[in-house]
Backbone as CSV, one residue per row, in Angstrom:
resi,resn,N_x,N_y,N_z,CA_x,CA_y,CA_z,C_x,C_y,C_z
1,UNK,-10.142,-18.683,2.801,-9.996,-17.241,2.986,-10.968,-16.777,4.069
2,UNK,-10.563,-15.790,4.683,-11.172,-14.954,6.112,-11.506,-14.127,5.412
3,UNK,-12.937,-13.696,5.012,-13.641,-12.696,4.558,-14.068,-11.414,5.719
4,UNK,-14.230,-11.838,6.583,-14.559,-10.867,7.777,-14.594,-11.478,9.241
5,UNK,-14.194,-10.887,10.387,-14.485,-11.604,11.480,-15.086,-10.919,12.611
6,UNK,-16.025,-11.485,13.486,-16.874,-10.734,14.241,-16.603,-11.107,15.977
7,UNK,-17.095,-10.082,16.967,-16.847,-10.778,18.555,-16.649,-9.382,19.144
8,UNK,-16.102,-10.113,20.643,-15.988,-8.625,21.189,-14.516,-7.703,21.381
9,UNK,-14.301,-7.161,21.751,-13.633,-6.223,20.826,-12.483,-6.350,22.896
10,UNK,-11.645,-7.025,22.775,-11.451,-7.269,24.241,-10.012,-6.525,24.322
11,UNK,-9.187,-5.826,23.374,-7.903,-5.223,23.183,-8.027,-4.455,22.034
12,UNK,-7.330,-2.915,22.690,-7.192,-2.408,20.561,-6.358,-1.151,21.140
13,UNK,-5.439,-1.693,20.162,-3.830,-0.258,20.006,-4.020,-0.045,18.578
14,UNK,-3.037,0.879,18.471,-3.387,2.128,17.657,-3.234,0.875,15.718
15,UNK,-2.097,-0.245,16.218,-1.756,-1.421,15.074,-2.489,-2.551,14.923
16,UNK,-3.375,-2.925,16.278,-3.863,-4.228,15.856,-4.704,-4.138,17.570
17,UNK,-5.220,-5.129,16.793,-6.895,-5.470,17.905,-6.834,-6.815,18.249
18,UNK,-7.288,-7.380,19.604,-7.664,-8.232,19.864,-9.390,-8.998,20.041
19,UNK,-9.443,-9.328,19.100,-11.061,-9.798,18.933,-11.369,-11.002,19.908
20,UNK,-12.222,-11.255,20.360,-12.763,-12.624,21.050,-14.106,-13.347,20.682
21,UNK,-13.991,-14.410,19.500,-14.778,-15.173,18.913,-14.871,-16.291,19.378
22,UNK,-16.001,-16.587,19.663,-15.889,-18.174,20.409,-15.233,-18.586,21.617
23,UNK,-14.526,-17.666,21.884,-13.369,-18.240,23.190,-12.028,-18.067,22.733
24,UNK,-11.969,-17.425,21.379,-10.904,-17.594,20.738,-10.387,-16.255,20.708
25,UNK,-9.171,-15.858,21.216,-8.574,-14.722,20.961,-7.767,-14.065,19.344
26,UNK,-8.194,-13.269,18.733,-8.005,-13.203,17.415,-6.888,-11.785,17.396
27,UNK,-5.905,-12.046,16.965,-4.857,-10.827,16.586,-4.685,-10.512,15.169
28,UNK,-5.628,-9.048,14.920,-6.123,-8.537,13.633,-5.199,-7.102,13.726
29,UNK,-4.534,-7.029,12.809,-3.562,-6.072,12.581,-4.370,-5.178,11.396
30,UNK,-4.207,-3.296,12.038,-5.109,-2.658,11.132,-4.264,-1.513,11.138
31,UNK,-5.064,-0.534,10.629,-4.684,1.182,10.415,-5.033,2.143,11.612
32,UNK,-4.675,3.108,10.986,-4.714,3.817,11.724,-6.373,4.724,11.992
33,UNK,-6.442,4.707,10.696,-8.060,5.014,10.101,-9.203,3.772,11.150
34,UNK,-8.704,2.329,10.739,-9.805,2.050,11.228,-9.665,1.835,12.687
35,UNK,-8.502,2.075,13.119,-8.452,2.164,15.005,-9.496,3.773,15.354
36,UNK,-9.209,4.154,14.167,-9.926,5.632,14.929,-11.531,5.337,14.845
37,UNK,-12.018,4.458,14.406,-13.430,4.242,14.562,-14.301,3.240,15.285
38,UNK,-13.063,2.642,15.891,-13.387,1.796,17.001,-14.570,1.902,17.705
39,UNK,-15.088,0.855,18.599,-15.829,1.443,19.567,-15.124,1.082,20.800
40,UNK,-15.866,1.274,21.979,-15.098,1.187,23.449,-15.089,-0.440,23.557
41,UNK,-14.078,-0.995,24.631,-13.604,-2.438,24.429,-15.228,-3.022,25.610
42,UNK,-15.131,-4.726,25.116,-16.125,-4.757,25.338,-17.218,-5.182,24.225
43,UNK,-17.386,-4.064,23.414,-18.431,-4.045,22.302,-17.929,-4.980,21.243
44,UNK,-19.495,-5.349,20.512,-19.386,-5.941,19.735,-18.389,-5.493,18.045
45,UNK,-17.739,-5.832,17.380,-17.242,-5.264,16.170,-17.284,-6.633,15.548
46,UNK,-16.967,-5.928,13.931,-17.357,-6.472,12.549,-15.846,-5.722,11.434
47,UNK,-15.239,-6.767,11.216,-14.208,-6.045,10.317,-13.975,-6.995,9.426
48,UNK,-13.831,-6.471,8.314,-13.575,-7.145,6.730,-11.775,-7.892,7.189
49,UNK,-11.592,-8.665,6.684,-10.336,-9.487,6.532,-9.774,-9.384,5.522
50,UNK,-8.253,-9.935,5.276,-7.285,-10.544,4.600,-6.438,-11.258,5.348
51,UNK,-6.583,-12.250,4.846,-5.634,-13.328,5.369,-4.415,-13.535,4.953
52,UNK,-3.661,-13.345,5.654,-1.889,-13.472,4.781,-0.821,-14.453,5.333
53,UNK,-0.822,-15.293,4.321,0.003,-16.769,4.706,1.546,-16.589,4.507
54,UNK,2.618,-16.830,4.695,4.138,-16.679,4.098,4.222,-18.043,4.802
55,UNK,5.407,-18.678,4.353,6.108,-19.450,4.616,6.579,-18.990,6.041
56,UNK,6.736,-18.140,6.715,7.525,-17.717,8.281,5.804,-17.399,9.194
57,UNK,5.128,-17.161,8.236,3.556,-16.771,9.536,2.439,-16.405,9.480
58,UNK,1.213,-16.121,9.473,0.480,-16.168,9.088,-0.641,-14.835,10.166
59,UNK,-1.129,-13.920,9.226,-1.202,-12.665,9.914,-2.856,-12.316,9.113
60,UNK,-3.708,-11.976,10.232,-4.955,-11.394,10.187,-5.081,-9.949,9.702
61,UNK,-5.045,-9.261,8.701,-5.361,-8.069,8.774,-7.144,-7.357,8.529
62,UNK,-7.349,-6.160,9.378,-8.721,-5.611,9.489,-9.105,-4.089,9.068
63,UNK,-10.427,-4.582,8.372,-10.579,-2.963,7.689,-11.777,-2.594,8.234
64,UNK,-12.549,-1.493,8.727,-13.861,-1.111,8.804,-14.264,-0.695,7.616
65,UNK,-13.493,-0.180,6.573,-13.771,0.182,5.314,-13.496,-0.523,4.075
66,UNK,-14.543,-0.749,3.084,-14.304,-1.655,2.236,-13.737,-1.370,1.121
67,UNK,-13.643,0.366,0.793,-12.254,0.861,0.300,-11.080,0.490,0.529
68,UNK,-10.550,0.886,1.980,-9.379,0.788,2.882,-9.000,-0.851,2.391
69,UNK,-10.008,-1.617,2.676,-9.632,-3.020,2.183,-8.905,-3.518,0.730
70,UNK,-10.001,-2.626,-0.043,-9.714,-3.082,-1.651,-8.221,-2.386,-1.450
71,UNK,-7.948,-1.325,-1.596,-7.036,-0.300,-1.235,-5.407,-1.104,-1.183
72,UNK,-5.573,-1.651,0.464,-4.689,-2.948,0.762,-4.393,-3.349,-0.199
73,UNK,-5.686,-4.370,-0.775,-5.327,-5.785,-1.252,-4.291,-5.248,-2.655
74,UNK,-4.828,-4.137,-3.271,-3.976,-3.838,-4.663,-2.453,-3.592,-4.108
75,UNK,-2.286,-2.906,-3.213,-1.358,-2.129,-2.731,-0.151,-3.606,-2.563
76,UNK,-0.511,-4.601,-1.925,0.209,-5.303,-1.752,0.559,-6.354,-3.187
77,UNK,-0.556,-6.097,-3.906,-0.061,-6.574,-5.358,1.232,-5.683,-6.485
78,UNK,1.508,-4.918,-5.707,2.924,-4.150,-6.307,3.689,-4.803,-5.528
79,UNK,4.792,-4.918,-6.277,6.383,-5.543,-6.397,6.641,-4.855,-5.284
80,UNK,7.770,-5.280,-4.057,7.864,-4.392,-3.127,7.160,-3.826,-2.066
81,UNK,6.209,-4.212,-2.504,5.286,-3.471,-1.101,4.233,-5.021,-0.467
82,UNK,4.934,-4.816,1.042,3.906,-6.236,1.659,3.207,-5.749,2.641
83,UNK,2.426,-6.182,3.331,1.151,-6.528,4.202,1.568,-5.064,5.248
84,UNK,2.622,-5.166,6.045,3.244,-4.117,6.726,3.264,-3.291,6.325
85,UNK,4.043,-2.416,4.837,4.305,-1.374,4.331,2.747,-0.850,3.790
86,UNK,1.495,-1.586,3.458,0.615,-1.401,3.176,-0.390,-1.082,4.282
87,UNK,-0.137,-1.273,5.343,-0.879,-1.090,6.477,-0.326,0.458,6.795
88,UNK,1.368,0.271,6.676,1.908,1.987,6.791,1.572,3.180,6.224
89,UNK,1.014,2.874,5.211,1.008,3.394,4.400,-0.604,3.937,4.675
90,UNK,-1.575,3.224,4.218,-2.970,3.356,4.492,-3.336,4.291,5.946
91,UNK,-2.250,4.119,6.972,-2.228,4.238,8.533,-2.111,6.172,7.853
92,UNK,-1.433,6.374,7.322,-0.868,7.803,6.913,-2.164,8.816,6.048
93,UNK,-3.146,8.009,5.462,-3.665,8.591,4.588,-5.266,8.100,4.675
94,UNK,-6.570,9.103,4.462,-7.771,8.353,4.274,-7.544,7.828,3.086
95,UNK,-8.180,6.747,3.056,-8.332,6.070,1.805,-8.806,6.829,0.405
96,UNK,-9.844,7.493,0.520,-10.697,7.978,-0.454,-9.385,8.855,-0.615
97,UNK,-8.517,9.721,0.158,-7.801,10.917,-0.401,-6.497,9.842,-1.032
98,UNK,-6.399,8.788,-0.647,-5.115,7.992,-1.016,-5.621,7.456,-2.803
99,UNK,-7.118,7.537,-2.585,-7.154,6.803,-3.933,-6.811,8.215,-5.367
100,UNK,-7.585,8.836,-5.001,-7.409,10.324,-5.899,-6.151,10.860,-6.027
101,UNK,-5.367,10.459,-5.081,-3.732,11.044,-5.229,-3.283,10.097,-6.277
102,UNK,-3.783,8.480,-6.002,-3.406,7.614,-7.245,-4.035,8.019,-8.519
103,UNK,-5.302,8.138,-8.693,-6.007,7.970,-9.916,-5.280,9.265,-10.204
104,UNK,-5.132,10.854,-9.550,-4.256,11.348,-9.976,-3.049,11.273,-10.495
105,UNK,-2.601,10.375,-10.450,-0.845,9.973,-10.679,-0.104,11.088,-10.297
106,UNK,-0.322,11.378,-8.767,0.372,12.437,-8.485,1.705,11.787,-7.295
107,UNK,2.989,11.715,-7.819,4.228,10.816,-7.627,4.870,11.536,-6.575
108,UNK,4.805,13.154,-6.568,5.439,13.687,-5.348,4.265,13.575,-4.549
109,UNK,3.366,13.835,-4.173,2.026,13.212,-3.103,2.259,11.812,-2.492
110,UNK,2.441,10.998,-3.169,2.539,9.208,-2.837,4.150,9.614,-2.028
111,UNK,5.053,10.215,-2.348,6.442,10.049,-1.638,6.675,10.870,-0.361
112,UNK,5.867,11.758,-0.085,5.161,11.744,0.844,4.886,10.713,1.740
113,UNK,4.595,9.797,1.437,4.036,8.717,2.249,5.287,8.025,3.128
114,UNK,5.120,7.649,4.163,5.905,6.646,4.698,6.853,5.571,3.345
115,UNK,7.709,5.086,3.612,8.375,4.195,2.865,8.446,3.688,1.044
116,UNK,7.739,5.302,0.728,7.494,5.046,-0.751,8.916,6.346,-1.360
117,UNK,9.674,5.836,-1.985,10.504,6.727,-2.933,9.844,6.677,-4.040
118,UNK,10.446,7.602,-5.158,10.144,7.616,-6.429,9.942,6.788,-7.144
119,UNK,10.697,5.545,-7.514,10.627,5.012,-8.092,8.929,3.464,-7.435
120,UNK,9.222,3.714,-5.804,7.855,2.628,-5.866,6.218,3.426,-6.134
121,UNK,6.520,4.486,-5.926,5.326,5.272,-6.249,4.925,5.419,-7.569
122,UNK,6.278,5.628,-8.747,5.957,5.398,-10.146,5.014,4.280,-9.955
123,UNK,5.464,2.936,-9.458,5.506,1.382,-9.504,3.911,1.527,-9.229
124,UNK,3.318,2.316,-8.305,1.945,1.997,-7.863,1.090,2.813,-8.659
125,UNK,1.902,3.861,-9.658,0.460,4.566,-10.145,0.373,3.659,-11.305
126,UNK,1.454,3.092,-12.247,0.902,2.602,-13.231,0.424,1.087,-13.534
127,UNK,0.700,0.333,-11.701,-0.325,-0.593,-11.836,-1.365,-0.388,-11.062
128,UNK,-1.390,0.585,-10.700,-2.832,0.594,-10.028,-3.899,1.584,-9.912
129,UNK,-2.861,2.979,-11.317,-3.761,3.517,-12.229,-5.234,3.438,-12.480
130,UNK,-4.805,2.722,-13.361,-6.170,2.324,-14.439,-7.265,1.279,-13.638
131,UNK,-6.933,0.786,-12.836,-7.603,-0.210,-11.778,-8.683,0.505,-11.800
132,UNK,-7.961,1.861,-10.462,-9.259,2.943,-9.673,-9.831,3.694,-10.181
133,UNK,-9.184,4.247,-11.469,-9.763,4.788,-12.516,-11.459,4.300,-13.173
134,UNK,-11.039,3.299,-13.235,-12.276,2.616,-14.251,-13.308,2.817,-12.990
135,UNK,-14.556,2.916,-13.437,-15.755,2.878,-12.195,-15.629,4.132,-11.359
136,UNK,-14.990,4.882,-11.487,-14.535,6.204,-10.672,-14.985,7.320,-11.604
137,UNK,-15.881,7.716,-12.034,-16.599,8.843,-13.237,-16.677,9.987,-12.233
138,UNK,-17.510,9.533,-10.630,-17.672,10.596,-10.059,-16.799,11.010,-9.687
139,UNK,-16.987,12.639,-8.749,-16.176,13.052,-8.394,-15.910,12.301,-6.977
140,UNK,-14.708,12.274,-6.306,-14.037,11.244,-4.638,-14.329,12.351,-4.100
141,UNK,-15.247,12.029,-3.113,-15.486,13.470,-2.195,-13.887,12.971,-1.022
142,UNK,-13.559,14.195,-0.605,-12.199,14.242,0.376,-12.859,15.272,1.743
143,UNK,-12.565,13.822,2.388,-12.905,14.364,3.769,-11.507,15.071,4.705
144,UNK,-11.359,16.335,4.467,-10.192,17.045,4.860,-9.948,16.891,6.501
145,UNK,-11.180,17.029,7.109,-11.028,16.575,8.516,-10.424,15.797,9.166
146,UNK,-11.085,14.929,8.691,-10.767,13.335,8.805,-8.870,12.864,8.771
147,UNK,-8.839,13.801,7.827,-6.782,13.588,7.371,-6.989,13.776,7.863
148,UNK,-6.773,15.658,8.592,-6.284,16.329,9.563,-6.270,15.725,11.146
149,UNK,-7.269,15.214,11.047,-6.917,14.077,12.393,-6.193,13.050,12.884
150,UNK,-6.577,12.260,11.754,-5.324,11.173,11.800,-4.095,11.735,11.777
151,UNK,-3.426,12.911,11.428,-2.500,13.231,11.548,-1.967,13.470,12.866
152,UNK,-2.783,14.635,13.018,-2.801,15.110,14.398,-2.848,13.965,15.121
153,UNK,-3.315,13.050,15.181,-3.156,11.781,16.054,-2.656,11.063,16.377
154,UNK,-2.037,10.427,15.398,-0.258,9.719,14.725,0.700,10.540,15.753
155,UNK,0.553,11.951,15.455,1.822,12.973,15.917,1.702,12.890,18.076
156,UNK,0.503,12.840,18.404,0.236,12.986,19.756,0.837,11.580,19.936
157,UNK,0.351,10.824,19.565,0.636,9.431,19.749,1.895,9.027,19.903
158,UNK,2.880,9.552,19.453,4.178,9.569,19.035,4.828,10.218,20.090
159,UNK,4.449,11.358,20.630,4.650,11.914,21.769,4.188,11.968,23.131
160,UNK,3.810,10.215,22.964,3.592,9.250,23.933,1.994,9.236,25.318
161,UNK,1.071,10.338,24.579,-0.271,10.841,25.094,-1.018,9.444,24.852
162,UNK,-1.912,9.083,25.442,-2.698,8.216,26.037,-3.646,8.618,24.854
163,UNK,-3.848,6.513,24.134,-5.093,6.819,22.851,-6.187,7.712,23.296
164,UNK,-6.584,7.154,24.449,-8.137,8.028,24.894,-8.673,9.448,24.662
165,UNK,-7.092,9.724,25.596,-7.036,11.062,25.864,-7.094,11.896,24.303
166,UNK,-6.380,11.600,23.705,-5.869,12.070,22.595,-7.674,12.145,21.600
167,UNK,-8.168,11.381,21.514,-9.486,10.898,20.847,-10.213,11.749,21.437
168,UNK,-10.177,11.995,22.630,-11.677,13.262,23.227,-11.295,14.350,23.015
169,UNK,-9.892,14.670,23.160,-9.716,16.377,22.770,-9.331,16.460,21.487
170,UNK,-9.055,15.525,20.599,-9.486,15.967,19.375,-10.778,15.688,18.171
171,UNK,-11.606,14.954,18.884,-12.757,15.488,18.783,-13.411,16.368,19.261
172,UNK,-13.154,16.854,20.241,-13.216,18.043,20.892,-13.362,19.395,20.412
173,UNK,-12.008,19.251,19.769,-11.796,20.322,19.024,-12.334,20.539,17.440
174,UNK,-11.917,19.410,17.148,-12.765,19.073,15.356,-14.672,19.647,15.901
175,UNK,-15.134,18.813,16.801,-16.254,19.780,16.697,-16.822,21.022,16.664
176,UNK,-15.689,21.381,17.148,-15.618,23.202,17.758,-15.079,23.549,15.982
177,UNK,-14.442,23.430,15.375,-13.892,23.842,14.054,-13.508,22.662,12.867
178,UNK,-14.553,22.621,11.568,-14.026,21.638,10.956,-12.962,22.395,10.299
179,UNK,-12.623,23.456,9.607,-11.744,23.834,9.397,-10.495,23.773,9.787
180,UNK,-9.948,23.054,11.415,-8.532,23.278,11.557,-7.586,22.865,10.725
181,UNK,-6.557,22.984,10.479,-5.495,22.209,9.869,-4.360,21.379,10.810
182,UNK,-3.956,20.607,10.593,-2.969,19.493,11.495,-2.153,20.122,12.211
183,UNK,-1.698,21.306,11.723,-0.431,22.027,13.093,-1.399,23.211,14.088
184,UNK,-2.131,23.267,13.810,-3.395,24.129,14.889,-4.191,22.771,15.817
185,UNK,-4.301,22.085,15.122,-4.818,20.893,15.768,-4.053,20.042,16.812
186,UNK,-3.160,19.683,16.192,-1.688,19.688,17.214,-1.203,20.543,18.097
187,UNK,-1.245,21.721,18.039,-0.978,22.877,19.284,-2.124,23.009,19.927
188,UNK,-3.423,23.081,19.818,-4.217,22.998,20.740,-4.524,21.805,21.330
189,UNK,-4.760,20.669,20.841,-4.595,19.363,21.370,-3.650,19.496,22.611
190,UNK,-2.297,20.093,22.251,-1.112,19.763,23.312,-1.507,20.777,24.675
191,UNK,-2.358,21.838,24.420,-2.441,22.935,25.408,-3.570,22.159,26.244
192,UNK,-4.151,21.103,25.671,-5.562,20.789,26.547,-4.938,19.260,27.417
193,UNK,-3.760,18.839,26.763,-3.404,17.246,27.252,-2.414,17.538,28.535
194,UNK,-1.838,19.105,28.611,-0.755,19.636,29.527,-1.505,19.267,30.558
């Protein structure tokens, strides 16, 4: 098992990174969350692993967060949901707010999500319920920002704006107001990328 892998950071799109260890070029497939915390290429990085073998191929995935990780690994232990749909999924949501929507068992929230209907979202609260539950007494602080960005980011992204670009003016703006919400964030974003 690949517990974590380290080097310089020589490629990174919004799905997967190219690491360089040893001489060795490494293709680590991640979120959306942890592309947004990247540093500039070049630099050194450090990302937690899962290693995922099938019979057809064998695929690196990377977390900066060791939530986001655990997160994964359960996620792909439901019936139905693999390595891809779990990366989709995570890509859509901070972790910490993804876990509280679970420990909530809140079923219209999860369908919401990329590629989850009713019935796989039942599927994930009641095995993976009581998991996040246990050890969870405190309260999950929810970093509202943080969504609101990734959203807003996903959406620019989609409408084909340059990662960079997209990353300075909406930090840009998040500094100027933590309060925005994703469709204010998105319309001003678009007035500054024109």
């Amino acid at each position: 098992m690949i517990e974590f892998i380290s080097g310089k950071l020589v490629k990174k799109y919004p799905n997967y990174v190219i690491i360089n260890n040893n001489g060795l070029g490494y293709k680590v497939n991640i979120t959306l969350n942890t592309y947004n915390t990247l540093p500039e290429l070049s630099n050194e990085i450090l990302l937690d692993t899962f290693f995922n073998v099938t019979e057809n191929s064998q695929d690196l995935y990377g977390f900066n967060d060791k939530l986001e990780k655990e997160l994964f690994v359960s996620l792909i232990s439901v019936s139905g949901i693999g390595p891809k749909k779990a990366i989709s999924i995570l890509s859509t949501v901070n972790p910490t707010e993804f876990k509280k929507r679970l420990i909530g068992g809140e079923v219209k929230v999860l369908t919401d999500l990329p590629g989850i209907g009713p019935k796989t979202a039942k599927l994930i609260i009641i095995e993976l319920k009581d998991k996040f539950a246990k050890g969870s007494d405190e309260e999950l602080p929810f970093d509202p920002v943080e969504f609101e960005r990734t959203d807003a980011f996903q959406a620019l992204l989609s409408l084909g704006y340059k990662e960079k670009e997209i990353q300075k003016v909406i930090n840009d703006i998040v500094s100027k107001n933590l309060e925005i919400k994703t469709q204010e964030l998105i319309r001003q974003s678009l007035k500054k990328l024109r």
